[in-house]
Backbone as ProteinMPNN parsed JSONL, in Angstrom:
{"seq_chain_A": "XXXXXXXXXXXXXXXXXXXXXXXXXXXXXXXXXXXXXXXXXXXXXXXXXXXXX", "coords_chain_A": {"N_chain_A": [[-95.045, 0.674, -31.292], [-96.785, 0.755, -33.142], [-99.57, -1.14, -35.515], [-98.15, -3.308, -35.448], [-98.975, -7.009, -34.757], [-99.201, -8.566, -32.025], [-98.143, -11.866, -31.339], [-99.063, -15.252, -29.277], [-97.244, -17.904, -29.537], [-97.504, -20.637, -28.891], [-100.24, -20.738, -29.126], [-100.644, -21.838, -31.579], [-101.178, -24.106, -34.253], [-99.312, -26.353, -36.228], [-99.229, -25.406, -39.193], [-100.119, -22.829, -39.045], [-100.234, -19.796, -40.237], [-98.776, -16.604, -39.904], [-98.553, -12.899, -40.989], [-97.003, -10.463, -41.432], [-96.414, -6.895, -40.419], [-95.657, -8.296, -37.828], [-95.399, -9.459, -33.957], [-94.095, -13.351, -32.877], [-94.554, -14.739, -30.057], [-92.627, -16.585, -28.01], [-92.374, -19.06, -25.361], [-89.023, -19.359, -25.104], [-87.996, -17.543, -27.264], [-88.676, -15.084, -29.407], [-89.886, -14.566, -32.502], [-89.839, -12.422, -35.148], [-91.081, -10.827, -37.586], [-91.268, -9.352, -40.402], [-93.222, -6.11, -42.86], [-94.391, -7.484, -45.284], [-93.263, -10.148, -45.099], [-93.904, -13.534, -44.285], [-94.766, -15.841, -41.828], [-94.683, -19.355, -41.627], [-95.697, -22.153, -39.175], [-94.272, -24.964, -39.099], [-94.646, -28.626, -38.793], [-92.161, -29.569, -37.181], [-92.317, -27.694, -35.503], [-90.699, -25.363, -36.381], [-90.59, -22.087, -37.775], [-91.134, -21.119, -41.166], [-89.899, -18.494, -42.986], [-91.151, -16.644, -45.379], [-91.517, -14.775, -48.59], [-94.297, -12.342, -48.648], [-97.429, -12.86, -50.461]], "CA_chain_A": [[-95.24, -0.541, -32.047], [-98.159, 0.935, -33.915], [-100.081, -0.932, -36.645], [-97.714, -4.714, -35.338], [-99.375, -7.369, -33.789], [-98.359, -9.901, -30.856], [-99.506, -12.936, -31.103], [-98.712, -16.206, -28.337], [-96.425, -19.122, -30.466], [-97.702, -21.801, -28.201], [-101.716, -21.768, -28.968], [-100.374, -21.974, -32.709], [-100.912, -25.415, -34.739], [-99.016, -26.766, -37.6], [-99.901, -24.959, -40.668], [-100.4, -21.858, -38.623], [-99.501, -18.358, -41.038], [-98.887, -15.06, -39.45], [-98.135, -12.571, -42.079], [-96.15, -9.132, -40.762], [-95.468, -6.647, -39.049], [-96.104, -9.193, -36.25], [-94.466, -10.331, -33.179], [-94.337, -14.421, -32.149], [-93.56, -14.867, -28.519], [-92.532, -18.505, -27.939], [-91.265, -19.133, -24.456], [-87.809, -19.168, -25.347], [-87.786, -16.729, -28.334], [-89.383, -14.091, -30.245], [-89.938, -14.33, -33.875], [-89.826, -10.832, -35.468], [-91.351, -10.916, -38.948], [-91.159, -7.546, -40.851], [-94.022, -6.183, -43.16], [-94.321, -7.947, -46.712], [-92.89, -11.176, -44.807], [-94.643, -14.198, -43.577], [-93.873, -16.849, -41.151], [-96.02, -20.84, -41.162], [-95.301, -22.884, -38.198], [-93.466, -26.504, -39.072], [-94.897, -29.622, -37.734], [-91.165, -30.135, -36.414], [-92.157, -26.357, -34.472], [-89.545, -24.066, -36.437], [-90.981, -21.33, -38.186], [-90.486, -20.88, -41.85], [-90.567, -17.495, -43.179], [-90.71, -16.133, -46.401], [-92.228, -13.506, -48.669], [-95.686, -12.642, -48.64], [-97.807, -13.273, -51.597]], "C_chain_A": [[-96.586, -0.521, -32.761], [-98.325, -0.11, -34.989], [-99.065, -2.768, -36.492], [-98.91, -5.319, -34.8], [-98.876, -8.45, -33.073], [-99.351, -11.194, -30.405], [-98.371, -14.246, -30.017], [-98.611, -17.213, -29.635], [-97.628, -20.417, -30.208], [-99.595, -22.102, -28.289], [-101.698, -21.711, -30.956], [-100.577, -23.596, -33.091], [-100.379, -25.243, -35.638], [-99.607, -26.341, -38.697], [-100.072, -23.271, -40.254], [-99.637, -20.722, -39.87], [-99.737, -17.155, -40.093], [-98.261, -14.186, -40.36], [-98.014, -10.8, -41.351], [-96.788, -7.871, -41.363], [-95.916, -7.425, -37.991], [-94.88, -9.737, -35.381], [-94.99, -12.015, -32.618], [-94.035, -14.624, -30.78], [-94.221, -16.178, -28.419], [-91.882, -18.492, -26.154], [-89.542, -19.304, -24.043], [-86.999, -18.511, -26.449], [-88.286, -15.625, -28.737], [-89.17, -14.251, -31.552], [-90.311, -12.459, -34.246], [-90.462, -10.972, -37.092], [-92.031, -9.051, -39.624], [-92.264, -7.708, -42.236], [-93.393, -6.799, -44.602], [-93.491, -9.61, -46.487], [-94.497, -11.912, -44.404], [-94.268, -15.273, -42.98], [-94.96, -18.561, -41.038], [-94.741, -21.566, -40.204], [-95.243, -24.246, -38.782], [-94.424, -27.481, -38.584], [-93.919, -30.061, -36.898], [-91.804, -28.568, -34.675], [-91.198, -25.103, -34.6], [-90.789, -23.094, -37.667], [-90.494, -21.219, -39.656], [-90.947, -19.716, -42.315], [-89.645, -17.405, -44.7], [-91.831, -14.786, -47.168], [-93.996, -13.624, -48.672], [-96.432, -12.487, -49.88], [-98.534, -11.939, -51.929]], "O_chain_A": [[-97.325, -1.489, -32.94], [-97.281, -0.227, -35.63], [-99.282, -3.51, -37.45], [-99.832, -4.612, -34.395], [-98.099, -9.238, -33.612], [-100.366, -11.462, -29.762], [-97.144, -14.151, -30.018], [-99.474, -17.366, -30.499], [-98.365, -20.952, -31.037], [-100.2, -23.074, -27.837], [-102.765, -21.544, -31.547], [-100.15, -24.393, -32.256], [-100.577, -24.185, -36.235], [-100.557, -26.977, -39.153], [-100.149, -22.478, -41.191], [-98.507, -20.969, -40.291], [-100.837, -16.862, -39.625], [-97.177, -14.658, -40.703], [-98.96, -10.174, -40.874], [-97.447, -7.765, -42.397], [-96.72, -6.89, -37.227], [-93.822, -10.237, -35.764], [-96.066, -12.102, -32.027], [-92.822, -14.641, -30.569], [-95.334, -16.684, -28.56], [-90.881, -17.818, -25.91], [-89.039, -19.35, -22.921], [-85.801, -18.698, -26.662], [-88.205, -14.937, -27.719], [-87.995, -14.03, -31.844], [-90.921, -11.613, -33.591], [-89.565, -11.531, -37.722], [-92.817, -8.151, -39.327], [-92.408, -8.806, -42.774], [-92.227, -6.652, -44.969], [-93.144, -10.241, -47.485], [-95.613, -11.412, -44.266], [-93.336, -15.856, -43.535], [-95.924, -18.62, -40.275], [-93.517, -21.581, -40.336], [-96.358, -24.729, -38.979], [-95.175, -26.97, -37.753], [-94.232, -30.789, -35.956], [-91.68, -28.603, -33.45], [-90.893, -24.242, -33.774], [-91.712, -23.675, -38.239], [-89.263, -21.204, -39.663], [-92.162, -19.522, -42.255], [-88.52, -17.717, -45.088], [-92.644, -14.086, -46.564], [-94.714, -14.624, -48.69], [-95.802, -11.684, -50.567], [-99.115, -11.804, -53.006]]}, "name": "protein", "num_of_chains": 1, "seq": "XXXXXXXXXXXXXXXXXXXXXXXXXXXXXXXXXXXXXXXXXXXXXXXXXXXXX"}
């Protein structure tokens, strides 16, 4: 898993961006976001992902 990184969902706030290859680990999921993606955290708590700029 060279060159990803793993980051914890849960010390994430609202507005949060993680921008790929990264893994989210949520306690009941994993987000997977692949390189040239990016994912911002919701205020509902869903992830929206799209491309990266």
């Amino acid at each position: 898993m060279a060159g990803k990184h793993i980051y914890d969902g849960e010390q994430f706030g609202a507005g949060a961006i993680v921008t790929g290859p990264a893994l989210i680990q949520e306690p009941t999921t994993t987000v997977v976001i692949k390189d040239g993606w990016q994912a911002q955290l919701h205020e509902t708590g869903t992830y929206k992902l799209t491309r990266a700029a």
